[in-house]
C-alpha positions in Angstrom: 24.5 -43.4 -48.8 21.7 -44.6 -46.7 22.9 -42.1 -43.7 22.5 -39.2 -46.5 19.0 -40.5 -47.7 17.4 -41.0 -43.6 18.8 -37.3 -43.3 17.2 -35.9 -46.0 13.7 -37.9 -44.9 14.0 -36.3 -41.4 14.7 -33.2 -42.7 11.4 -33.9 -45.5 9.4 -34.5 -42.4 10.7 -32.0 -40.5 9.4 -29.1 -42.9 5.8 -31.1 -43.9 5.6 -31.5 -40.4 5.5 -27.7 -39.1 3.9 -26.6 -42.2 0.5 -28.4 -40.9 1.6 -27.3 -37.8 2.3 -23.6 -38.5 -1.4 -23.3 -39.8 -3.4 -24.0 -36.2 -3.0 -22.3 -33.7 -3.1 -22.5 -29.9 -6.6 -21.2 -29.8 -5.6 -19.4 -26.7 -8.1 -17.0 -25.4 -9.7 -14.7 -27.8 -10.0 -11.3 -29.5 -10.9 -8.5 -27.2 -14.3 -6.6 -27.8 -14.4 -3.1 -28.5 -16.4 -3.0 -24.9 -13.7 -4.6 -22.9 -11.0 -2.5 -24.5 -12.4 0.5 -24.2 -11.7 1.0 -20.5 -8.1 -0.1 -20.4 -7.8 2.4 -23.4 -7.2 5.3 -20.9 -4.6 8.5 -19.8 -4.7 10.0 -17.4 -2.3 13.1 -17.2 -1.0 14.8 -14.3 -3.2 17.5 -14.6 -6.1 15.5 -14.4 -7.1 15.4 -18.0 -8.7 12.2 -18.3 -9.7 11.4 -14.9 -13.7 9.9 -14.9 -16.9 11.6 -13.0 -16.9 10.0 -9.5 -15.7 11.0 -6.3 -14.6 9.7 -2.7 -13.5 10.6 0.7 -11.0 8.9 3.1 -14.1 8.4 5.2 -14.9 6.0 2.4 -12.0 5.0 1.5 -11.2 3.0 4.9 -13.2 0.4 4.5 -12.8 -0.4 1.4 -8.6 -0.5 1.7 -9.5 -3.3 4.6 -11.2 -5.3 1.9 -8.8 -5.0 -0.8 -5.7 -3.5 0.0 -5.0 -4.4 4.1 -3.2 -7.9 2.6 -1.0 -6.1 0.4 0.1 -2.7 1.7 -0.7 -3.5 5.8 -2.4 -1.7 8.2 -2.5 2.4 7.6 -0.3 1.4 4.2 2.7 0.1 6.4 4.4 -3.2 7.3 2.7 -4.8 4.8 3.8 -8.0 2.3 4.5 -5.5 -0.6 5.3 -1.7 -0.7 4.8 0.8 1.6 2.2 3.4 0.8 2.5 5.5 3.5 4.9 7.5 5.5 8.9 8.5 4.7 8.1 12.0 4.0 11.5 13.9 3.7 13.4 10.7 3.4 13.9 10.8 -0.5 17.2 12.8 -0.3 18.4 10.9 3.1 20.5 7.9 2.9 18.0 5.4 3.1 14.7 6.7 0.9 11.7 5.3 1.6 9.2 5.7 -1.7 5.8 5.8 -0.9 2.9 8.3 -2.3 3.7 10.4 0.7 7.4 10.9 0.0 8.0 10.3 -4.0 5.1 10.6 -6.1 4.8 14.1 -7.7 1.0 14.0 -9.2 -2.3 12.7 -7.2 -4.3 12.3 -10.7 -1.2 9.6 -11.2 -1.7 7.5 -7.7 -5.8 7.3 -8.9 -4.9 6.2 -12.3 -2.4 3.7 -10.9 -4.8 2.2 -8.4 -7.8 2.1 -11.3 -5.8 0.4 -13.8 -3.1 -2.3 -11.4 -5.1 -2.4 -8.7 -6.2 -5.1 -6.2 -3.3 -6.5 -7.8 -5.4 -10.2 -7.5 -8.4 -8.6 -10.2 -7.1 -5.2 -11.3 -9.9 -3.2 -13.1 -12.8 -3.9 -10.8 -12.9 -1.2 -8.7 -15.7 1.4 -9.7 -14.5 5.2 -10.2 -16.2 5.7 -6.9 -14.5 3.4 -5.0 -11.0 4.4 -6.6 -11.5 7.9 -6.0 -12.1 6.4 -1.9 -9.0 5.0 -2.0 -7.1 7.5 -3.5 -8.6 9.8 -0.9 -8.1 7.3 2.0 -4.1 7.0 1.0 -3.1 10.8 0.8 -5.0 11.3 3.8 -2.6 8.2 5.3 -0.2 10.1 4.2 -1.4 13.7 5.5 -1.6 15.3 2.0 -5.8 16.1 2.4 -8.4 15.9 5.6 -10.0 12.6 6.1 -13.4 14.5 4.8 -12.1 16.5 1.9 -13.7 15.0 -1.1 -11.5 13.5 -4.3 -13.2 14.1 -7.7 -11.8 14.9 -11.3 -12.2 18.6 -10.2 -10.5 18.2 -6.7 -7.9 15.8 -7.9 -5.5 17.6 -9.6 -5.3 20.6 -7.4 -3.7 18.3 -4.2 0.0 19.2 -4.0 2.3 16.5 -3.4 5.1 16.9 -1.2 7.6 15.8 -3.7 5.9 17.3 -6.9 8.6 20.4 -7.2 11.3 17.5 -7.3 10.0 16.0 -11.2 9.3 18.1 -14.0 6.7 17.9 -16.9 6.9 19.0 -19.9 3.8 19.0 -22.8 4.4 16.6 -25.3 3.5 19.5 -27.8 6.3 21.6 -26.6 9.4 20.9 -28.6 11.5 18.9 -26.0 15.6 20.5 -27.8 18.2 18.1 -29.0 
């Protein structure tokens, strides 16, 4: 009888317990501001709809992949800790593929939108347009896709052609996609 009566207690506690509890919270971190999500509220599609004003140039570009992308990707986007950006053009169908934006990626607008939003990976975000147009110009240019002077912009951007774009397929979401 006791036994039955010290469960019940627990079990009385239990739930008076995590009721107070289940009213605070954490107070973790806070409620974004309209102004800080704006900016991560982006698309950018393959035919450069969405891509920013700004431009860039490999010429530009090189220095500023020494200051925040050499650590990552290595020298000229090889040998690095982490993936390789440049080279393995050709390889995709071999037996050992090497994906980098040279040898997989089908869309140019998609390698600037990938470096704006992930990218350094230590503070992703804080590149200016400018600077990730650079960059995005420095690492086709790695990869022989445009001349080191050709300037990137939202005009330019789209019209680079990928050595592996006829290998994906888009479709418009407003086309009507079958069963």
């Amino acid at each position: 009888m006791y036994k039955r009566i010290f469960v019940i207690s627990l079990i009385g506690l239990f739930f008076i317990g995590s009721a107070g509890m289940a009213a605070t919270t954490p107070e973790l971190g806070r409620t974004l501001l309209e102004s800080e999500l704006t900016p991560l509220d982006t698309a950018i599609l393959p035919n450069g709809q969405g891509l920013p004003r700004g431009s860039g140039s490999a010429v530009l570009g090189k220095p500023l992949y020494a200051v925040h992308c050499v650590s990552c990707h290595g020298v000229a986007g090889k040998n690095g800790l982490h993936d390789q950006l440049a080279g393995g053009v050709g390889s995709i169908s071999g037996p050992q593929p090497v994906m980098t934006l040279g040898s997989y990626w089908p869309y140019a607008t998609t390698v600037f939108d990938y470096v704006r939003r992930a990218m350094p990976y230590h503070f992703p975000g804080s590149l200016s347009d400018d600077q990730v147009y650079a960059i995005t110009a420095y690492l086709l240019f790695l990869n022989g896709i445009v001349d080191e002077s050709m300037v990137v912009n939202e005009s330019s951007l789209p019209l680079v052609k990928m050595p592996n774009k006829e290998n994906f397929f888009w479709q418009s979401f407003d086309q009507d996609m079958g069963p």
